[in-house]
N, C-alpha and C positions, 0 to 999 in steps of 0.2 A: 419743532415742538413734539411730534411725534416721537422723534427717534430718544427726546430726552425721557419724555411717559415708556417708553419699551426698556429704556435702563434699569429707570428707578423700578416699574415692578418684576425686572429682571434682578435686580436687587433686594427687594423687599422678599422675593421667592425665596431666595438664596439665605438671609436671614432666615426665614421660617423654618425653611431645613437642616439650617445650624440649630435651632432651637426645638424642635424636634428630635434631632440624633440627640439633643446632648440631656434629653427631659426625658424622653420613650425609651424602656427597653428594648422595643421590636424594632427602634428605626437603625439601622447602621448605616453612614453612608462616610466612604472612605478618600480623602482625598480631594484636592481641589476643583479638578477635571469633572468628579463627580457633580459637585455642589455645583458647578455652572451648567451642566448638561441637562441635572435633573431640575434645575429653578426654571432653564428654556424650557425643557419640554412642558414642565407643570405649565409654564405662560402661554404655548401655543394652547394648550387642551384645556384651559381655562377659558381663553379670547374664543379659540374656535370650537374645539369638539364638548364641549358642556352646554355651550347654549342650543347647536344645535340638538344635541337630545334630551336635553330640558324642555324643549320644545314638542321631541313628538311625544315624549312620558308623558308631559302634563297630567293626559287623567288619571295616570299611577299616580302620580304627585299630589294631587288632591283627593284621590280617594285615600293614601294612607298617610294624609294629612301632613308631607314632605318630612318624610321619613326614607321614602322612596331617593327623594334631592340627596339624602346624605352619601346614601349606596354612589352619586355621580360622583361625588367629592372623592371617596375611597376609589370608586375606576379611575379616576383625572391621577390620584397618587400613584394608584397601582400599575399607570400606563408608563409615566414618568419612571418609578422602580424598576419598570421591564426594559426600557430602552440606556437609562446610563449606567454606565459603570461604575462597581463597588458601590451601589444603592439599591439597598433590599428593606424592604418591610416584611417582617414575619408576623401572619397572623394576629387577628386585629382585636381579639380579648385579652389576648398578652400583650400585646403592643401598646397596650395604654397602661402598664403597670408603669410607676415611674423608676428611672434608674437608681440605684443607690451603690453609692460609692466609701470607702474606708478611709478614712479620716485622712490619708496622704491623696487622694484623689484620684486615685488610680484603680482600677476593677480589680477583684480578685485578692487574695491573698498571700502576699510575699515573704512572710516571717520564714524564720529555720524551720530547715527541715521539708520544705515549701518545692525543691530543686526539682528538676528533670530526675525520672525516673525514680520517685521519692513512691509513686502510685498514686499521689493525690490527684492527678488528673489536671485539665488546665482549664485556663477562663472559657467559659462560651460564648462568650464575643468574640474570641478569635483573636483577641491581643498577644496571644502569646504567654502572658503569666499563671504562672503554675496557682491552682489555689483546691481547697477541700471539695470533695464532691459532697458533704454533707449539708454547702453552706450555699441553699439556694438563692442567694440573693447578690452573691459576691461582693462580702464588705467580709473584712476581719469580725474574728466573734471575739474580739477585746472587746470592754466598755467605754 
């Protein structure tokens, strides 16, 4: 009975941060090996290291009326990010802008002209595709 509750929110984690990477600008997380490292680890630092210092915060937590609580939720991710592979969070006012994507669903912009060593610079995500450095949001400026 246990071991099936430790799957399924080993799974449900795993989800979350499929949905995350693929909703958040800030989240990148690459790979399978990642999404299972960083859902455990989220799940140990969730069961164990949040409640215990849930516990000794409290009077932060009630004095800044659990706002405090949130700041845990951000460490439980940012502990998870430190420890797997290919799972980063950058910075957590940009990290909530949502991703947008070019009507092929792919980052950045690939039309002519687009190539290696064209000067246009490449995606910042790190995918690899060349696109404009004028086009902060990497989606084609077609309409």
């Amino acid at each position: 009975m246990l071991l099936a509750r430790l799957v399924v929110a080993w799974g449900i984690n795993a989800a979350a941060l499929w949905a995350a990477n693929a909703i958040f600008d800030g989240v990148r997380i690459h790979g399978w090996a990642a999404y299972l490292i960083g859902s455990a680890v989220l799940g140990v630092a969730n069961a164990v290291i949040k409640p215990l210092l849930a516990i000794l915060t409290l009077p932060l937590i009630v004095v800044t009326l659990g706002i405090s609580y949130f700041l845990l939720n951000i460490a439980m991710l940012a502990l998870a990010a430190w420890i797997a592979p290919h799972f980063s969070v950058s910075g957590y006012p940009r990290s909530t802008r949502l991703r947008r994507e070019n009507r092929s669903g792919r980052h950045g912009d690939t039309s002519a002209g687009a190539g290696p060593g064209s000067g246009r610079g490449q995606c910042q995500c790190g995918c690899g595709l060349d696109r404009e450095p004028p086009n902060p949001h990497g989606r084609a400026d077609r309409p």
